[in-house]
C-alpha positions as CSV (number, residue, x, y, z in Angstrom):
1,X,-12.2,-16.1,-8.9
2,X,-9.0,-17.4,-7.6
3,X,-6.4,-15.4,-5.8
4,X,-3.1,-16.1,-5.8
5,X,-0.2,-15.5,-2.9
6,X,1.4,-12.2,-4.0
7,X,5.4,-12.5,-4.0
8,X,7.4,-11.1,-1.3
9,X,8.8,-8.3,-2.5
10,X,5.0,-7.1,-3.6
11,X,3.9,-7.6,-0.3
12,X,7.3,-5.9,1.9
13,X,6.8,-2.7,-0.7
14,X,2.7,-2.5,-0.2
15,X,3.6,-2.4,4.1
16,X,6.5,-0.1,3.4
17,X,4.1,2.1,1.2
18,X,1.3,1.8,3.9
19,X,3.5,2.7,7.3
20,X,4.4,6.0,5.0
21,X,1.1,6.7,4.2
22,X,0.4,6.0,7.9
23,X,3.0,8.5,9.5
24,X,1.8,10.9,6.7
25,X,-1.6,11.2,7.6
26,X,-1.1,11.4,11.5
27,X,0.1,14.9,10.7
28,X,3.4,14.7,11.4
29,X,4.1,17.2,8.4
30,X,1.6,19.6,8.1
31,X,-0.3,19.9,4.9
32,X,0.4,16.1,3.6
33,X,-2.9,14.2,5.4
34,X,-4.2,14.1,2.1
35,X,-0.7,12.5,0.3
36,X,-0.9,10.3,3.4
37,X,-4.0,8.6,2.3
38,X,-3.3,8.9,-1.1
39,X,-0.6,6.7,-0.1
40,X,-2.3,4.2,2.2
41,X,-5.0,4.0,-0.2
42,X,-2.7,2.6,-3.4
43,X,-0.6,0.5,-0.6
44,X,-3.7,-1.4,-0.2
45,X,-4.5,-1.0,-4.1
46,X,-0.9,-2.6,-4.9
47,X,-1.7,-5.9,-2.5
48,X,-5.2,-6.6,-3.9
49,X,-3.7,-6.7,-7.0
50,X,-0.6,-8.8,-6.0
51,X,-3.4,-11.4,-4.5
52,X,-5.5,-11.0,-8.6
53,X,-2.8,-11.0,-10.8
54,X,-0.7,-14.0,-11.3
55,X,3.1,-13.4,-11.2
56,X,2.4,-9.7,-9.4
């Protein structure tokens, strides 16, 4: 398999989404730990599939 460098803006908006998911599930808001790794999870999600799909 060969991966491939994700574009920029892929890669700003996967951190972006991952810091979010980050301060969510600290438990600064109560109730939203779970939305926080929701969120973390599909920042991580959205870069593996910048680094599969070509053009991502």
């Amino acid at each position: 398999m060969r991966l491939n460098p994700p574009k920029k803006v892929t890669f700003w908006i996967s951190i972006f989404a991952f810091v979010v998911g980050a301060a969510l599930s600290v438990g600064l808001i109560p109730g939203l730990n779970i939305v926080g790794y929701i969120v973390s999870l599909l920042a991580y999600l959205l870069l593996v599939l910048g680094l599969i799909i070509k053009g991502l």
